[in-house]
C-alpha positions, 0 to 999 in steps of 0.5 A: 262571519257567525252568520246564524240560522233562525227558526221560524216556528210554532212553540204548540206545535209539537211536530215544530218543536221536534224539528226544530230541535232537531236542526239545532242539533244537527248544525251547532253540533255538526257544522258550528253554526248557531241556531237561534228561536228568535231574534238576536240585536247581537247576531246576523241570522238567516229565516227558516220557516218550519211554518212555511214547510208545514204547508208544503210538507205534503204526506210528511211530517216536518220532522221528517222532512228536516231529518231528510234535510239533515242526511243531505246536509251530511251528504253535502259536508262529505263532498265538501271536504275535499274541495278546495280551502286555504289555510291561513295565519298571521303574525302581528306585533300584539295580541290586541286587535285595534292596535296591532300591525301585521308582521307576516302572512302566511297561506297554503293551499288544500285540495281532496283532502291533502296539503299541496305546494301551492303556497304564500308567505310574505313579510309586513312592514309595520309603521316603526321598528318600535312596533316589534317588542322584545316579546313578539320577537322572542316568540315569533323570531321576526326583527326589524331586519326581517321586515324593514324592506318588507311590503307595506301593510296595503301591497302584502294584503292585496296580494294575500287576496289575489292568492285567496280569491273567493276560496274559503278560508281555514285558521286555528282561532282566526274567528277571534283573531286573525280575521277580525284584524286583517278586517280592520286593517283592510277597512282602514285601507279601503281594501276588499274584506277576504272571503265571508266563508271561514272555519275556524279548526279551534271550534271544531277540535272544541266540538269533538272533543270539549274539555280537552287542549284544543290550542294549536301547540297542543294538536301537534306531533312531537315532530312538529313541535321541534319544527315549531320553536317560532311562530312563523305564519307560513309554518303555522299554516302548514301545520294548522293544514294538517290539523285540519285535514285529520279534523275533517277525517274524523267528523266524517268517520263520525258521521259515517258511524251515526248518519243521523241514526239517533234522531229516529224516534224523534221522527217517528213520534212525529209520525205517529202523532199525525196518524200517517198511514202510507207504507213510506211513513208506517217504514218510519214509524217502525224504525223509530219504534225499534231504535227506542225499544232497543234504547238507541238514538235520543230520547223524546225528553231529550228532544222536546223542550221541558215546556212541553212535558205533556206533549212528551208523553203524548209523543212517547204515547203514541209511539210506543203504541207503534206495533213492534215488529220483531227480528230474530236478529236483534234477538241473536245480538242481543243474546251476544250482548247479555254474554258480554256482560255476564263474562264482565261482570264474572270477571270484575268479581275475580280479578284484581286488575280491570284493564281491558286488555286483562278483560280480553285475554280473559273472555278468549279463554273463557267464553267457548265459540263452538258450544252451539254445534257440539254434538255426538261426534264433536267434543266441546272445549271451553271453559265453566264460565262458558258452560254455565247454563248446560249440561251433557251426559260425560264432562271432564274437568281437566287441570284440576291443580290446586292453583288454578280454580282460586282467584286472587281476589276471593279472600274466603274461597267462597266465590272460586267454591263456587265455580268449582261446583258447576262445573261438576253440576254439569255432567248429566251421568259421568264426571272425570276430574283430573290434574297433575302431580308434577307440572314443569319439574314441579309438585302439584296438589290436587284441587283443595275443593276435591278434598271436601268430597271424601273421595278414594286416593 
């Protein structure tokens, strides 16, 4: 029923601010529901206080404190899903709300996560056979004949509600539509209102993926589509069922992947700016300090509101005044992390086509994953883009056609010249170049670069 969240809390208290922030984020993104900082006339909403959690918030911060309630919030959401929830959708004679009469009600049940048996549809008999236009039954495929027999609109919804019970209720844009015009009917009939708990998969597949088709013809296989020549409300629900199920799959992959991770230094500012001590919040400090120095999670700009421009600095002040405490392994990922990006930028330098199924062909072959452990017992095989940087006592170059040290993107040879030359630089004392005359039946010329050289045939 857009039943909001709203904020209680002091606008100068930075540790407030950051909280708040934080819950905002985590709700409107994570579960569509709105929070609000003050008042709405236009919105219902639930009070939360940070102001009566800072009294009881004990050794912790505020931050910290919703940060915790945001992971059980998670935790809870990854239960959730696979409890029980019916999907619905109606057929009505118009798209417009305070006119429109039901035509069919169809409902499916999903359970852990699948689309059972369990199942309702029935057609509505709405006051006149006039109620169905040419274009309702063009779209829908329901006539007269279909519903002329059918329950009336009172008999069909009790039923629909005996079906529902108080399980929650799941619909592709019934927020806007399905629910507020069987509201309006039941009211009108002095019938029981349907479960105030609803999720609405439009705002969700909005959410995850904003800017794309989010309409449910758009969610749907090629399959589907075929089976979907008419709108009929069992149909729909049984599809908008499986539109849900892979929704609920990739938020929860989503949050697997982020598990609230990114709001780490907003917590840790929060810390520092209380000066807490205890080993439990000095652990949060470091944690927050390492993900900022390592530009991962939300910035504290990002998280403050833009009022409170001084108190950002002072938040980012005292958290960069955190001792860094180093760990060989962010310096072993990082040297990855520096490789990848030398080899990518080598490779958008020579090379026509930037696809990345180009770019992966190319870095398998030209990044060496033994050069660590070559030693004198062991020849190490790679390429020059791997070797740059090294230097050992014999090398040999080997395939040195004409054809294979110029790339086709070098238009005056200048950059394959270049590559050329540090693999030669890397033999301390004995370089061996070879190439071959013929390759498959056919004639080969040495490298063009050799030629530079002046050397003995």
């Amino acid at each position: 029923e857009s039943l909001a969240i709203r904020v209680v809390f002091d606008a100068n208290n930075v540790d407030h601010v950051l909280a708040s922030g934080m819950l905002k984020r985590t709700l409107e993104a994570g579960f569509v529901t709105a929070v609000l900082f003050e008042e709405s006339a236009e919105q219902r909403s639930i009070p939360f206080s940070l102001v009566d959690l800072d009294r009881q918030a004990g050794q912790f911060t505020c931050t910290a404190l919703v940060y915790r309630l945001c992971q059980r919030l998670d935790e809870r959401f990854d239960h959730s899903r696979h409890q029980r929830f019916i999907v619905f959708d109606v057929e009505a004679s118009s798209t417009h709300i305070p006119t429109a009469e039901l035509l069919q009600i169809g409902a499916v049940v999903v359970e852990n996560g699948r689309v059972t048996d369990q199942r309702f549809s029935t057609f509505v008999r709405p006051s006149e056979s006039g109620a169905i236009s040419p274009e309702i039954q063009r779209i829908t495929g329901i006539s007269w004949r279909d519903v002329a027999t059918a329950p009336e609109p009172a008999t069909a919804l009790a039923a629909f509600y005996d079906f529902v019970g108080d399980t929650p209720l799941v619909g592709h844009n019934i927020d806007a539509y399905d629910l507020p015009l069987i509201r309006r009917i039941s009211e009108k009939l002095d019938l029981p209102t349907p479960s105030r708990f609803s999720i609405d998969t439009l705002k969700i597949r909005r959410r995850l993926h904003p800017g794309e088709p989010a309409s449910l013809e758009a969610l749907l296989t090629p399959e589907e589509k075929q089976r979907r020549r008419e709108h009929r409300a069992d149909l729909d629900a049984c599809l908008t069922a499986r539109v849900f199920i892979d929704l609920m799959i990739e938020i929860g992959s989503e949050r697997r992947v982020s598990s609230l991770g990114h709001e780490l230094p907003l917590v840790a500012a929060s810390v520092a700016l209380k000066g807490r001590t205890d080993p439990d919040n000095v652990l949060l400090q470091i944690a927050g300090r390492r993900a900022l120095e390592l530009g991962q999670g939300i910035s504290l700009e990002a998280g403050l509101a833009p009022m409170l421009s001084q108190a950002g600095a002072e938040a980012e002040d005292a958290l960069r005044a955190v001792e860094l405490v180093t760990d060989p392994e962010d310096a072993h990922w990082q040297r990855i992390e520096q490789k990848w990006a030398d080899a990518l930028d080598i490779f958008e330098r020579t090379h026509d086509q930037h696809d990345v199924p180009s770019f992966l062909r190319w870095f398998q072959l030209a990044v060496s994953t033994n050069v660590e452990h070559a030693d004198e017992n062991r020849v190490a095989m790679m390429s020059i883009h791997a070797a740059k940087g090294r230097e050992w006592p014999v090398v040999f170059m080997l395939g040195s056609e004409d054809d294979q040290y110029v790339f086709s993107s070098d238009l005056d040879d200048s950059e394959s010249r270049r590559m050329f030359y540090v693999g030669m630089t890397r033999a301390q004392d004995v370089l061996v170049v070879t190439h071959a005359g013929r390759v498959n039946g056919r004639p080969k010329r040495p490298s063009r670069f050799l030629t530079d050289l002046v050397l003995p045939d």
